[in-house]
C-alpha positions, 0 to 999 in steps of 0.5 A: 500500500502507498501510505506506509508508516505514521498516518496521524502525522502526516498530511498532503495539501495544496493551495485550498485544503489540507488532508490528514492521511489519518483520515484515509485508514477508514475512509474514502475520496471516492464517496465509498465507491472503491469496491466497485472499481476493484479489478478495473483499468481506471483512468484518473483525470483530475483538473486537482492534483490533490484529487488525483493523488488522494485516489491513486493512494486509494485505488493502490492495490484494488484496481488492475490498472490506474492510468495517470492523465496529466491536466496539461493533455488534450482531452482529445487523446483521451478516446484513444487512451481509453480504447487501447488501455482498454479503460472500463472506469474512470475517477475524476473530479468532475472538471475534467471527464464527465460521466459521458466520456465512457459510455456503458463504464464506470464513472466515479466522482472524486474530491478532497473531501474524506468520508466514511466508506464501508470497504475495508480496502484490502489489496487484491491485485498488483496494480499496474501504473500507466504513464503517459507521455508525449509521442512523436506522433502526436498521440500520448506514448503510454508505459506500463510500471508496477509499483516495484518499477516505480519505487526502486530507487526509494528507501523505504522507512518505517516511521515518519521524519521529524518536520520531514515535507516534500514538494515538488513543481511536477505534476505528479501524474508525470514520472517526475511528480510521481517519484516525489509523491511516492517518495513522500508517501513511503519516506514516510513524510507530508507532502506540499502540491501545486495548484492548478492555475497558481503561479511560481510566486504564489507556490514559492510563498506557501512552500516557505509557510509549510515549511517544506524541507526537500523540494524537487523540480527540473532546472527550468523550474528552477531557473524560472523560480529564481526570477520570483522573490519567492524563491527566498521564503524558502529554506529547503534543506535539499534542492533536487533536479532531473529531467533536463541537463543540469549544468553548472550554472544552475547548481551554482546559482542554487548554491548560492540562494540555498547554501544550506541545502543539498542540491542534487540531481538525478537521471531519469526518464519514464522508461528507464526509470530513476538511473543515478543521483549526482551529490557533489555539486558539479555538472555531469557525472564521475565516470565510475557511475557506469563502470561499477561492477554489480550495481544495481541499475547496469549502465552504458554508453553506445553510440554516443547516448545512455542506456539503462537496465535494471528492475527499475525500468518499465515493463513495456509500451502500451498499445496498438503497434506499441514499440520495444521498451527495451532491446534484446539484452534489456536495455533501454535506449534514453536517447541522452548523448554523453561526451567523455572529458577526462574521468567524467561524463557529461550530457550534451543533449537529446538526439533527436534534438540535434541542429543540422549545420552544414553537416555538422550536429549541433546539441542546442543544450551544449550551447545553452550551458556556455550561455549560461555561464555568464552571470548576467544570464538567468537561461537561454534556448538556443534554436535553428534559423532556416539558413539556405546555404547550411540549412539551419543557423544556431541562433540563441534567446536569453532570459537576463537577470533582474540586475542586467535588465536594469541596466540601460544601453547594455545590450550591445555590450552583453551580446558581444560577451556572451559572444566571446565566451562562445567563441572560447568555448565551442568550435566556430559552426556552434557560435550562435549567429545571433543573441536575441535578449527575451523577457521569457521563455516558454516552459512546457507543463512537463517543465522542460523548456519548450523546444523549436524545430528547423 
C-alpha cells in the first residue's frame, strides 16, 4: 500500500485544503465507491492534483490498472487512451471527464473531501501504473510500471521524519511528480502540491509557510523560480533536479540562494526509470557511475547516448503497434548523448534534438550551458534559423537577470560577451549567429523548456 508508516502525522495539501492521511485508514475520496472499481483499468483525470493523488493512494492495490492523465493533455487523446488501455472506469473530479466520456463504464466522482466508506480496502491485485507521455506522433506514448518499477530507487522507512515535507513543481501524474509523491508517501513524510492555475510566486510563498524541507523540480523550474522573490521564503534543506541537463550554472546559482541545502540531481526518464543521483555539486557525472561492477541499475554508453537496465525500468509500451521498451539484452535506449572529458561524463543533449549545420550536429543544450555561464544570464534556448546555404543557423534567446535588465544601453555590450565566451568555448559552426535578449521563455507543463524545430 502507498501510505506506509505514521498516518496521524502526516498530511498532503495544496493551495485550498489540507488532508490528514489519518483520515484515509477508514475512509474514502471516492464517496465509498472503491469496491466497485476493484479489478478495473481506471483512468484518473483530475483538473486537482490533490484529487488525483488522494485516489491513486486509494485505488493502490484494488484496481488492475490506474492510468495517470496529466491536466496539461488534450482531452482529445483521451478516446484513444481509453480504447487501447482498454479503460472500463474512470475517477475524476468532475472538471475534467464527465460521466459521458465512457459510455456503458464506470464513472466515479472524486474530491478532497474524506468520508466514511464501508470497504475495508484490502489489496487484491498488483496494480499496474500507466504513464503517459508525449509521442512523436502526436498521440500520448503510454508505459506500463508496477509499483516495484516505480519505487526502486526509494528507501523505504518505517516511521515518519521529524518536520520531514516534500514538494515538488511536477505534476505528479508525470514520472517526475510521481517519484516525489511516492517518495513522500513511503519516506514516510507530508507532502506540499501545486495548484492548478497558481503561479511560481504564489507556490514559492506557501512552500516557505509549510515549511517544506526537500523540494524537487527540473532546472527550468528552477531557473524560472529564481526570477520570483519567492524563491527566498524558502529554506529547503535539499534542492533536487532531473529531467533536463543540469549544468553548472544552475547548481551554482542554487548554491548560492540555498547554501544550506543539498542540491542534487538525478537521471531519469519514464522508461528507464530513476538511473543515478549526482551529490557533489558539479555538472555531469564521475565516470565510475557506469563502470561499477554489480550495481544495481547496469549502465552504458553506445553510440554516443545512455542506456539503462535494471528492475527499475518499465515493463513495456502500451498499445496498438506499441514499440520495444527495451532491446534484446534489456536495455533501454534514453536517447541522452554523453561526451567523455577526462574521468567524467557529461550530457550534451537529446538526439533527436540535434541542429543540422552544414553537416555538422549541433546539441542546442551544449550551447545553452556556455550561455549560461555568464552571470548576467538567468537561461537561454538556443534554436535553428532556416539558413539556405547550411540549412539551419544556431541562433540563441536569453532570459537576463533582474540586475542586467536594469541596466540601460547594455545590450550591445552583453551580446558581444556572451559572444566571446562562445567563441572560447565551442568550435566556430556552434557560435550562435545571433543573441536575441527575451523577457521569457516558454516552459512546457512537463517543465522542460519548450523546444523549436528547423
Amino acid at each position: 500500500m502507498i501510505a506506509a508508516g505514521n498516518l496521524a502525522e502526516r498530511c498532503l495539501s495544496d493551495a485550498s485544503v489540507t488532508v490528514c492521511l489519518r483520515d484515509l485508514a477508514g475512509g474514502s475520496c471516492l464517496g465509498g465507491r472503491a469496491e466497485e472499481l476493484c479489478g478495473r483499468s481506471v483512468l484518473i483525470a483530475t483538473k486537482d492534483p490533490l484529487c488525483a493523488a488522494l485516489a491513486a493512494i486509494e485505488l493502490d492495490g484494488i484496481a488492475r490498472r490506474l492510468v495517470l492523465y496529466p491536466a496539461d493533455f488534450p482531452i482529445e487523446h483521451v478516446p484513444y487512451v481509453i480504447a487501447s488501455v482498454p479503460v472500463d472506469a474512470i475517477v475524476s473530479d468532475g472538471r475534467a471527464l464527465s460521466a459521458d466520456t465512457l459510455p456503458g463504464g464506470i464513472y466515479v466522482a472524486c474530491g478532497s473531501k474524506i468520508e466514511p466508506a464501508s470497504y475495508d480496502g484490502r489489496q487484491t491485485h498488483s496494480t499496474e501504473w500507466i504513464l503517459l507521455t508525449s509521442g512523436t506522433t502526436g498521440r500520448p506514448k503510454m508505459v506500463v510500471h508496477t509499483l516495484a518499477s516505480l519505487c526502486g530507487a526509494i528507501e523505504s522507512r518505517g516511521t515518519a521524519a521529524s518536520g520531514l515535507v516534500w514538494s515538488t513543481f511536477y505534476d505528479i501524474r508525470r514520472y517526475g511528480g510521481l517519484q516525489i509523491f511516492l517518495r513522500a508517501m513511503l519516506t514516510p513524510a507530508s507532502l506540499v502540491l501545486t495548484s492548478a492555475g497558481e503561479s511560481t510566486t504564489d507556490f514559492l510563498a506557501r512552500a516557505g509557510e509549510c515549511g517544506v524541507t526537500h523540494i524537487s523540480g527540473t532546472p527550468s523550474h528552477w531557473r524560472r523560480a529564481l526570477m520570483s522573490p519567492s524563491a527566498r521564503r524558502m529554506a529547503p534543506q535539499c534542492v533536487r533536479l532531473s529531467g533536463e541537463i543540469a549544468d553548472q550554472s544552475i547548481l551554482d546559482n542554487l548554491r548560492s540562494v540555498y547554501p544550506q541545502a543539498k542540491i542534487v540531481h538525478a537521471f531519469a526518464s519514464t522508461e528507464a526509470g530513476v538511473a543515478f543521483e549526482v551529490r557533489d555539486g558539479l555538472a555531469g557525472f564521475p565516470a565510475s557511475v557506469i563502470e561499477q561492477p554489480g550495481a544495481a541499475v547496469k549502465m552504458k554508453v553506445e553510440d554516443g547516448s545512455l542506456r539503462i537496465r535494471s528492475s527499475r525500468t518499465a515493463a513495456r509500451y502500451l498499445g496498438p503497434g506499441a514499440p520495444a521498451l527495451a532491446s534484446a539484452d534489456g536495455f533501454v535506449d534514453t536517447g541522452d548523448m554523453l561526451e567523455r572529458r577526462e574521468e567524467r561524463y557529461y550530457f550534451v543533449g537529446r538526439r533527436d534534438g540535434v541542429i543540422n549545420v552544414g553537416g555538422q550536429k549541433v546539441h542546442p543544450e551544449e550551447v545553452e550551458g556556455v550561455i549560461n555561464r555568464h552571470p548576467h544570464v538567468r537561461m537561454s534556448l538556443v534554436r535553428p534559423r532556416r539558413n539556405p546555404l547550411t540549412g539551419a543557423l544556431v541562433v540563441a534567446d536569453v532570459v537576463l537577470k533582474a540586475d542586467a535588465e536594469a541596466a540601460n544601453g547594455r545590450a550591445g555590450k552583453l551580446q558581444d560577451e556572451i559572444l566571446e565566451m562562445c567563441r572560447g568555448a565551442l568550435p566556430r559552426y556552434k557560435v550562435p549567429t545571433a543573441i536575441n535578449f527575451v523577457s521569457d521563455l516558454a516552459v512546457a507543463a512537463s517543465g522542460k523548456i519548450v523546444r523549436q524545430h528547423a
